[in-house]
N, CA, C and O of each residue as an XYZ file, in Angstrom:
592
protein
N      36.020    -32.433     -5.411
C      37.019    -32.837     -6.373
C      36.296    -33.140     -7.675
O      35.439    -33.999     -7.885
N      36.844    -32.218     -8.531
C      36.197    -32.830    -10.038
C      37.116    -33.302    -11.013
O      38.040    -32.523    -11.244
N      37.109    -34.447    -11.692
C      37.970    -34.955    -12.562
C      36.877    -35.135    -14.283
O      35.764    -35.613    -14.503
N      37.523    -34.727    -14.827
C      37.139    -34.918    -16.106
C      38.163    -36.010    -17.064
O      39.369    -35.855    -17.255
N      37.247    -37.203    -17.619
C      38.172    -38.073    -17.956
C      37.644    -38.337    -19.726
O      36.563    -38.214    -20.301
N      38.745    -38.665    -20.074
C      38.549    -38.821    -21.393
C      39.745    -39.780    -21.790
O      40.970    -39.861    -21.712
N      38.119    -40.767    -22.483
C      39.264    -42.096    -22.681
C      40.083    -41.946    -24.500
O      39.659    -41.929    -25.656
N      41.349    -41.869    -23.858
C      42.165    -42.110    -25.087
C      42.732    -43.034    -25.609
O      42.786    -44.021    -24.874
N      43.401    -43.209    -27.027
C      44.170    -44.230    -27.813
C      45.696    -43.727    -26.683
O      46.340    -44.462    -25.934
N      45.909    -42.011    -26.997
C      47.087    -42.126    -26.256
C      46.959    -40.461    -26.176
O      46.250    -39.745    -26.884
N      48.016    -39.995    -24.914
C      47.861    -38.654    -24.973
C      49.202    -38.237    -24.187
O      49.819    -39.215    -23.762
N      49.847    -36.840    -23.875
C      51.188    -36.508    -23.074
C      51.148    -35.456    -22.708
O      50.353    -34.663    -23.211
N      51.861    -35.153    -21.865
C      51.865    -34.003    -21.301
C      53.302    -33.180    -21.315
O      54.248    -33.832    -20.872
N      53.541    -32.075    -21.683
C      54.594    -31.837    -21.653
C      54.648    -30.132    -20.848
O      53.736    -29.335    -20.631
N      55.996    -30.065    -20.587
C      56.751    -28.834    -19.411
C      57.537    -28.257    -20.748
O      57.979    -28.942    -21.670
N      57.595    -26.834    -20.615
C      58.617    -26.380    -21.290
C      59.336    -27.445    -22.530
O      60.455    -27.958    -22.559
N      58.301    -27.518    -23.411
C      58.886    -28.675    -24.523
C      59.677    -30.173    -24.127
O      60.497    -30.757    -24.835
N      59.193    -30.578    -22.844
C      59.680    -31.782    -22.401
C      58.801    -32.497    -22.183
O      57.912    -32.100    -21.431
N      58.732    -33.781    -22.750
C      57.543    -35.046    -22.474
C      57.516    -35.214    -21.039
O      58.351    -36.056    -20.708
N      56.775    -34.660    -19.904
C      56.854    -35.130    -18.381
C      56.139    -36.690    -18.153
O      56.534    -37.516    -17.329
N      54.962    -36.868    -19.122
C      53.904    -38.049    -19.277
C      53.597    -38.292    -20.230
O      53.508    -37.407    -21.080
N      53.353    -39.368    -20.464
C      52.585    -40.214    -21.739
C      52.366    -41.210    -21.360
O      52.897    -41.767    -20.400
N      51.178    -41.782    -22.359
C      50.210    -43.111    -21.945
C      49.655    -43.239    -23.718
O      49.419    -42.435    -24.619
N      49.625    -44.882    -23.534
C      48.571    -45.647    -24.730
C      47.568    -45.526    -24.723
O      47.101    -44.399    -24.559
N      46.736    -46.649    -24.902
C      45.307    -46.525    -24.693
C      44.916    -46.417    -22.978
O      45.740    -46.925    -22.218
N      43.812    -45.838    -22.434
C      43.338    -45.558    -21.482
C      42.594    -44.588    -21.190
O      41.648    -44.387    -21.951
N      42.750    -43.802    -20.170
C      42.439    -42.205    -19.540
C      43.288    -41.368    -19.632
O      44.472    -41.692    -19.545
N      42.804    -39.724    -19.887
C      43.386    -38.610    -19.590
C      42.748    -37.892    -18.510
O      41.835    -37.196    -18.953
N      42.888    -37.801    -17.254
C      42.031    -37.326    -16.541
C      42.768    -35.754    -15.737
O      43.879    -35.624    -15.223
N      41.557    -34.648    -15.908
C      41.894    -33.472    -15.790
C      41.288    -33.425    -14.329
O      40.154    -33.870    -14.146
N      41.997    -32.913    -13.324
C      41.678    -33.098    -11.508
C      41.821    -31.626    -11.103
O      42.797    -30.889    -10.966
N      40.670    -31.483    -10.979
C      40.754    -30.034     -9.905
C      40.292    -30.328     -8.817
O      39.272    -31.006     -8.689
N      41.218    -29.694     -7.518
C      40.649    -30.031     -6.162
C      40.074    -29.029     -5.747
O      40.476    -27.927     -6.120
N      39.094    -29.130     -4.954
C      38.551    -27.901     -4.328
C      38.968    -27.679     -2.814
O      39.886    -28.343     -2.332
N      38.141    -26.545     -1.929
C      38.501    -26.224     -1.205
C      37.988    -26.779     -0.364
O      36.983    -26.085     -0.212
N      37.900    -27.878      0.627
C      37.184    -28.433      1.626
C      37.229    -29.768      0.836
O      36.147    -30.303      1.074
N      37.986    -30.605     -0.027
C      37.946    -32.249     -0.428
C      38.766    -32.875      0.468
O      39.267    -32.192      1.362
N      39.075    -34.431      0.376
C      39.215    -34.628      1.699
C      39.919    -35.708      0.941
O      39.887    -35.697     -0.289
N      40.656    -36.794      1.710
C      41.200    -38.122      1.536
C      39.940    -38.938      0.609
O      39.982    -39.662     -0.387
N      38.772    -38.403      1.515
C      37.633    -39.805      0.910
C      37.450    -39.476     -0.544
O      37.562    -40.413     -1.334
N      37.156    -38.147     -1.060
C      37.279    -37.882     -2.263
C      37.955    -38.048     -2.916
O      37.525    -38.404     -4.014
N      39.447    -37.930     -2.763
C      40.437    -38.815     -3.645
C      40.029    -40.226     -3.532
O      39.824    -40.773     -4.615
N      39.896    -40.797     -2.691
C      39.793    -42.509     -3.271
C      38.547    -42.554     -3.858
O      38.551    -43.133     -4.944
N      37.138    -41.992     -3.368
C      36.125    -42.586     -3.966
C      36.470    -41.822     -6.110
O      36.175    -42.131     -7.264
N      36.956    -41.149     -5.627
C      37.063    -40.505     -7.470
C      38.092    -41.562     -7.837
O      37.907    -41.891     -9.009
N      38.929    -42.105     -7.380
C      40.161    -43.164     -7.722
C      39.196    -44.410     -8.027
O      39.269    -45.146     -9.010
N      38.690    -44.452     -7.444
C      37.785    -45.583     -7.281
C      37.069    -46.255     -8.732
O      37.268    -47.349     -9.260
N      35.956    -44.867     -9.219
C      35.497    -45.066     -9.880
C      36.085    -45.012    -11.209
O      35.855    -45.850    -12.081
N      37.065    -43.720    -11.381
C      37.735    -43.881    -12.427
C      38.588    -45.197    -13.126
O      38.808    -45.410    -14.318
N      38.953    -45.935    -12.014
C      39.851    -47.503    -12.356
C      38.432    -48.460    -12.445
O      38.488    -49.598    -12.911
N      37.284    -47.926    -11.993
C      35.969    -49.140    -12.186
C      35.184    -49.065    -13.277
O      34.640    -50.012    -13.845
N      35.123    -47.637    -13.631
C      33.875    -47.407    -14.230
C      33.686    -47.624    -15.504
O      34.542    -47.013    -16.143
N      32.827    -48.320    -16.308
C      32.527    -49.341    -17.610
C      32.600    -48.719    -18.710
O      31.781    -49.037    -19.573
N      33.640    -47.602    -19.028
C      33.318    -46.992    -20.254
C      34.225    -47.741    -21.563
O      34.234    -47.155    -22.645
N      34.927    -48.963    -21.419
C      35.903    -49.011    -22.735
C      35.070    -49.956    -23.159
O      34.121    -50.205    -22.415
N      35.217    -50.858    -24.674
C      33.859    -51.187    -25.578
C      34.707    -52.804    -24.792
O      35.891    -52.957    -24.491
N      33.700    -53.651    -24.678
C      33.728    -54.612    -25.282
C      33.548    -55.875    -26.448
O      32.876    -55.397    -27.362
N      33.860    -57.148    -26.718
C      33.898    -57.601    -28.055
C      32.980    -57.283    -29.009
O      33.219    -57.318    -30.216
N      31.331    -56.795    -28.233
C      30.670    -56.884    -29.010
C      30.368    -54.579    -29.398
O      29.497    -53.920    -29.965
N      31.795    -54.219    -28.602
C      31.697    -52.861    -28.800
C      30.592    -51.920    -28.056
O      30.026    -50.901    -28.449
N      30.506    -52.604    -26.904
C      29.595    -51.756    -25.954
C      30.604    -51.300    -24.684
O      31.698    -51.800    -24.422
N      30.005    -50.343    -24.058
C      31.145    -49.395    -23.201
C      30.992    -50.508    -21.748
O      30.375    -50.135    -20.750
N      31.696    -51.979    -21.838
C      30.997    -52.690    -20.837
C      32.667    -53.035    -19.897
O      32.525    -53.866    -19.000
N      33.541    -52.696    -19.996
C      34.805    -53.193    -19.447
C      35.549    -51.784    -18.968
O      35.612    -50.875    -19.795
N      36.163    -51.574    -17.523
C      36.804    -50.486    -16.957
C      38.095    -50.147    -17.287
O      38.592    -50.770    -18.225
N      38.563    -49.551    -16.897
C      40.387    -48.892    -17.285
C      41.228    -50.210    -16.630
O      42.323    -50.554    -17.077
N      40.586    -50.863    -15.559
C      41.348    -52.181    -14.849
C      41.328    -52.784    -15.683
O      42.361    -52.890    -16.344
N      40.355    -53.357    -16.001
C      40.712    -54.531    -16.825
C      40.638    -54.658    -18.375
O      40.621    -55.745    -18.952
N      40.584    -53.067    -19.191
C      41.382    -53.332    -20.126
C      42.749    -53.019    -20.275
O      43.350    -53.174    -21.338
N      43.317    -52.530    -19.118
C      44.894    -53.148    -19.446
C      45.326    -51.608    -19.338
O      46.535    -51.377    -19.335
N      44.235    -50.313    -19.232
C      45.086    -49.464    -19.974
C      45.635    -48.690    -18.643
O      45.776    -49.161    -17.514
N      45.948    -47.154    -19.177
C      46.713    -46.535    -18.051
C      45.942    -45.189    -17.943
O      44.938    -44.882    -18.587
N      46.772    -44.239    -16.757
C      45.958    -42.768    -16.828
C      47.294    -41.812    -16.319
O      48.182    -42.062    -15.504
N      47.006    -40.502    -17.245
C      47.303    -39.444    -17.099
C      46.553    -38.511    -16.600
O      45.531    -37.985    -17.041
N      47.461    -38.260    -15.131
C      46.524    -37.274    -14.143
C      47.128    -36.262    -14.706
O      48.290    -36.490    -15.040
N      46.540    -34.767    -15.012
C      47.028    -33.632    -14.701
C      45.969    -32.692    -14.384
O      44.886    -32.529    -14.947
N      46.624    -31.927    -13.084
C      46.422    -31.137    -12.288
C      45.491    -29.989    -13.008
O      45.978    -29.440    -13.997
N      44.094    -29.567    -12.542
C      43.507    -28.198    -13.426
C      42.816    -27.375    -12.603
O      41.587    -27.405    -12.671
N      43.281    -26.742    -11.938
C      42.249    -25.961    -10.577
C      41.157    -24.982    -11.256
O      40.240    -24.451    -10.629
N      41.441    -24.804    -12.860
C      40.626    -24.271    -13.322
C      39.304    -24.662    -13.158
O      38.273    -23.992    -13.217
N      39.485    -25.860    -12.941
C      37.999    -26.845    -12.826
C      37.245    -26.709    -11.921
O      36.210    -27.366    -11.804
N      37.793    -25.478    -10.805
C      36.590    -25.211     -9.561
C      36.262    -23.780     -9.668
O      35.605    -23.162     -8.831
N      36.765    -23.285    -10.763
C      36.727    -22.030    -11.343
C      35.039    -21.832    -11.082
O      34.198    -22.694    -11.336
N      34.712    -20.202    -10.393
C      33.333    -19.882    -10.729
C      32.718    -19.036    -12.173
O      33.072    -17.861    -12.266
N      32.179    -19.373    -12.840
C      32.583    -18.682    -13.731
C      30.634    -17.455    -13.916
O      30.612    -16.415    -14.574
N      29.484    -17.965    -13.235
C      28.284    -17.523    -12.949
C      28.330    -16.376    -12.771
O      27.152    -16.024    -12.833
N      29.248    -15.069    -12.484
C      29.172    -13.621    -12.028
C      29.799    -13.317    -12.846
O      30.642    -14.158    -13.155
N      29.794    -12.212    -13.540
C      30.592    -11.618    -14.265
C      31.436    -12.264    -15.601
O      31.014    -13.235    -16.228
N      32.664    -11.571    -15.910
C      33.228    -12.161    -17.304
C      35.233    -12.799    -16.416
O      36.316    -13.136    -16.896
N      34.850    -12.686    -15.464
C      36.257    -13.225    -15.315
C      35.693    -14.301    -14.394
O      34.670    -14.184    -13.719
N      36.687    -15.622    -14.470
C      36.214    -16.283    -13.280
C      36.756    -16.305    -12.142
O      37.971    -16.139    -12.250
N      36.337    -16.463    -10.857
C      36.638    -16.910     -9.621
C      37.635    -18.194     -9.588
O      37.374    -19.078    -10.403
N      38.686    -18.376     -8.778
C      39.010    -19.590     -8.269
C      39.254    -19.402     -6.579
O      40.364    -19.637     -6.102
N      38.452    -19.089     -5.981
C      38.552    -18.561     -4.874
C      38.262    -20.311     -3.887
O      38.750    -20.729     -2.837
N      37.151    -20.984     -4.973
C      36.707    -22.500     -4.798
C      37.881    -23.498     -4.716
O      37.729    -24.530     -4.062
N      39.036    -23.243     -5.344
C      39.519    -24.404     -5.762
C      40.678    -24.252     -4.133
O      41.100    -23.190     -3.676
N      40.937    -25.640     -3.577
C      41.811    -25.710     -2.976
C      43.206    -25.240     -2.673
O      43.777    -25.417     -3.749
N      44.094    -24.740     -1.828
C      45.174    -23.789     -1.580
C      46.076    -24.979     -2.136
O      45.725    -26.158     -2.175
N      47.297    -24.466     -2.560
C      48.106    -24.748     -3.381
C      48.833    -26.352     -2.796
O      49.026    -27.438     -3.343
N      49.018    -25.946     -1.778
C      49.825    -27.098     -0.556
C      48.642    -28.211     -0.576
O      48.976    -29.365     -0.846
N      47.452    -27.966     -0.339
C      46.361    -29.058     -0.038
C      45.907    -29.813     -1.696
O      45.631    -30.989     -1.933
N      45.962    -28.740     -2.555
C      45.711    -29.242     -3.881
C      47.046    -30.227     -3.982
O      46.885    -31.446     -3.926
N      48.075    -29.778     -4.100
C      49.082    -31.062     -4.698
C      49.142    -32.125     -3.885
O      49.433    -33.135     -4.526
N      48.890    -32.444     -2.008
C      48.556    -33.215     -1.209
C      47.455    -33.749     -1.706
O      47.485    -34.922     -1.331
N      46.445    -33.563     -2.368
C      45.534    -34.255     -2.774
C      45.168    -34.933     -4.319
O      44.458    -35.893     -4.617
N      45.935    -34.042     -5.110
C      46.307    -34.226     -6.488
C      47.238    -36.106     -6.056
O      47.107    -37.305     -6.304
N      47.762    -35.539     -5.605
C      49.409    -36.876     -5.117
C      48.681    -37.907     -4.384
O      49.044    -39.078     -4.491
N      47.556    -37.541     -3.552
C      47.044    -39.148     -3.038
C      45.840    -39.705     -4.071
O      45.537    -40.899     -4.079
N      45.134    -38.645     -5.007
C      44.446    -39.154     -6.282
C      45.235    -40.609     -6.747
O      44.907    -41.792     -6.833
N      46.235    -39.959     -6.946
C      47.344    -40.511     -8.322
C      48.014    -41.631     -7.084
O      48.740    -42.027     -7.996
N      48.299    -42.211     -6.271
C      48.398    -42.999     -5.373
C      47.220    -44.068     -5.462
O      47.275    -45.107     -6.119
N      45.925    -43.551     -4.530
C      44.886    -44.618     -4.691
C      44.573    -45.004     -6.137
O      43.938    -46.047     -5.982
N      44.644    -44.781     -7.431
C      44.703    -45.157     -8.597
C      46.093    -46.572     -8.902
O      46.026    -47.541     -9.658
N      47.211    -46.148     -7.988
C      48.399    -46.911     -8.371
C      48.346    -48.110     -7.605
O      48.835    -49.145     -8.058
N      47.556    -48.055     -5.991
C      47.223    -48.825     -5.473
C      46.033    -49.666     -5.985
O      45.979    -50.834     -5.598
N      44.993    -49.163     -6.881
C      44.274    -50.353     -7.889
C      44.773    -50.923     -8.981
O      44.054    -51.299     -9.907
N      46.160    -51.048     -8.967
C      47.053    -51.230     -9.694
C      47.126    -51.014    -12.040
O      47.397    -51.561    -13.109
N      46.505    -49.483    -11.178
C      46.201    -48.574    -12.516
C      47.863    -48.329    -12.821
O      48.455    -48.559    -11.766
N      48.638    -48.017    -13.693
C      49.952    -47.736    -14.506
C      49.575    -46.394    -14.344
O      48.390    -46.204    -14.620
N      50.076    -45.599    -14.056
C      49.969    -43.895    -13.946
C      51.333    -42.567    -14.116
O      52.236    -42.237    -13.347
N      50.961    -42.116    -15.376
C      51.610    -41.092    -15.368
C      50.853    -39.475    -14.645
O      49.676    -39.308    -14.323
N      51.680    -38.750    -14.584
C      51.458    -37.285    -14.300
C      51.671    -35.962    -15.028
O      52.009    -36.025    -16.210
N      51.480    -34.549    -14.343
C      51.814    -33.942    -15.449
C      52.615    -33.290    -13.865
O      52.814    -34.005    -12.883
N      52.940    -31.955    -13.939
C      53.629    -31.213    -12.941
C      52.415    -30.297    -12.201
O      51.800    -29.328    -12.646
N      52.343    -30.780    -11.284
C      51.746    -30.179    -10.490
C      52.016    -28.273    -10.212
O      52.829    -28.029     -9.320
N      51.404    -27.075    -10.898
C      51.172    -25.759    -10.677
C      51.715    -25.414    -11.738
O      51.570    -24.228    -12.036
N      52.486    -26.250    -12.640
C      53.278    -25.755    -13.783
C      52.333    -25.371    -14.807
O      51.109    -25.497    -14.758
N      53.346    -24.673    -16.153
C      51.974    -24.609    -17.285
C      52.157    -25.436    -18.352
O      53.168    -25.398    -19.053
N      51.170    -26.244    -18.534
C      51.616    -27.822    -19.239
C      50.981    -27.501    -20.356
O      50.078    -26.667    -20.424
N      51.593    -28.385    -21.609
C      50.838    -28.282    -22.756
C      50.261    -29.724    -22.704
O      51.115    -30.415    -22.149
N      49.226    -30.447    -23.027
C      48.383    -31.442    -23.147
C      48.231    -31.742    -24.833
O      47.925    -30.932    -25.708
N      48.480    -32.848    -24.936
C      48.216    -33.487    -26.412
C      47.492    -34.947    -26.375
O      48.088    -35.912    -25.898
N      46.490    -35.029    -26.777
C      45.495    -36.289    -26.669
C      45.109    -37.071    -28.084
O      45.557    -36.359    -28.984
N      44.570    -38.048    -28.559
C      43.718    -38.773    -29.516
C      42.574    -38.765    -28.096
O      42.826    -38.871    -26.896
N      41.413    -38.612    -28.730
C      40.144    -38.837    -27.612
C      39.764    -40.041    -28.447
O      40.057    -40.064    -29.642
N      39.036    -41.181    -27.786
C      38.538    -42.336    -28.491
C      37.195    -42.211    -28.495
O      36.718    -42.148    -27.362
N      36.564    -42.165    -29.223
C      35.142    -42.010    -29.243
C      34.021    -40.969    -30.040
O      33.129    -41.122    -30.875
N      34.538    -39.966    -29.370
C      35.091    -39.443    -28.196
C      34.013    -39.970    -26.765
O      32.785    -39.917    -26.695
N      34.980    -40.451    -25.771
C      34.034    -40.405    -24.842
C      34.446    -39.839    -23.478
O      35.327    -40.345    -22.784
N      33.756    -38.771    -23.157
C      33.990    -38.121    -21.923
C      33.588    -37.668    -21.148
O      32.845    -36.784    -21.574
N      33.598    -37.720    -19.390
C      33.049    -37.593    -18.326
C      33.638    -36.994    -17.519
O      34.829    -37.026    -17.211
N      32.122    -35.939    -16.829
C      33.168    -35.308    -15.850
C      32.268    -35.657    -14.859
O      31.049    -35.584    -15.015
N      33.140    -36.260    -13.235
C      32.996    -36.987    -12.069
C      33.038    -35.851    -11.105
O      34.071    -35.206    -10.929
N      32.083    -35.637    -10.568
C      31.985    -34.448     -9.173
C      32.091    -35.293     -7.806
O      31.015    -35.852     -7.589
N      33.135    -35.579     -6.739
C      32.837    -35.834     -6.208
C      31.843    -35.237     -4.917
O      31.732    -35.804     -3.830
N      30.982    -33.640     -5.405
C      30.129    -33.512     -4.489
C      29.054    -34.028     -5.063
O      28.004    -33.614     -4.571
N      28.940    -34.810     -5.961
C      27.309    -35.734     -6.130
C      27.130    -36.932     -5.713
O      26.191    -37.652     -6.054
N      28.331    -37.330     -4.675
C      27.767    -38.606     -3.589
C      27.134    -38.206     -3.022
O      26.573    -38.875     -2.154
């Protein structure tokens, strides 16, 4: 499972010219599942994303998490993200998880996040979304969960 997160002032997601999500300050996090991720990978990526120290504190250092500054996250779905892209000029997604197991796992991401009592919007799971962000920083990370 790879999530790429990028902390924003605010960002949305929209379907066919319809706002599906929006969020203030927080995360935008882009989730591709792969083929063989599991329950543990959704929580340990849930995990870190609601822990991990990137928003500034008073004295403007990246020392306080998405918990406890208050903010929220926008998951949307990107299977592009297990895309091979090393052979040739087109890429592979042969990596990324089957459609049924990706949104089963996309949906318990966005769960164990709600259960760290993260505020969470979504985008539509297989649809084709347009994404609109402010990046803050910019600061952004992308989380593999095959580097546990």
């Amino acid at each position: 499972m790879i999530a790429v997160i990028q902390r924003v002032k605010k960002a949305e997601v929209s379907v066919d010219d319809r706002i599906i999500g929006r969020i203030g300050n927080g995360l935008l996090v882009l989730l591709g599942v792969a083929a063989g991720d599991s329950d543990t990978d959704a929580a340990f990526l849930a995990g870190k994303v609601s822990d991990l120290r990137i928003f500034p504190d008073s004295a403007g250092k990246m020392n306080i998490s998405l918990k406890d500054a208050g903010g929220s996250a926008l998951v949307v779905s990107q299977f592009t993200l297990c895309g091979d892209w090393r052979k040739g000029r087109r890429p592979s997604f042969t990596g990324a998880a089957s459609p049924d197991e990706g949104e089963r796992l996309y949906t318990r991401f966005c769960e164990q996040l709600r259960a760290r009592a993260i505020p969470v919007e979504q985008g539509e799971f297989g649809a084709m979304m347009d994404v609109a962000l402010i990046n803050e920083g910019p600061v952004t990370f992308v989380l593999d969960s095959k580097d546990i």
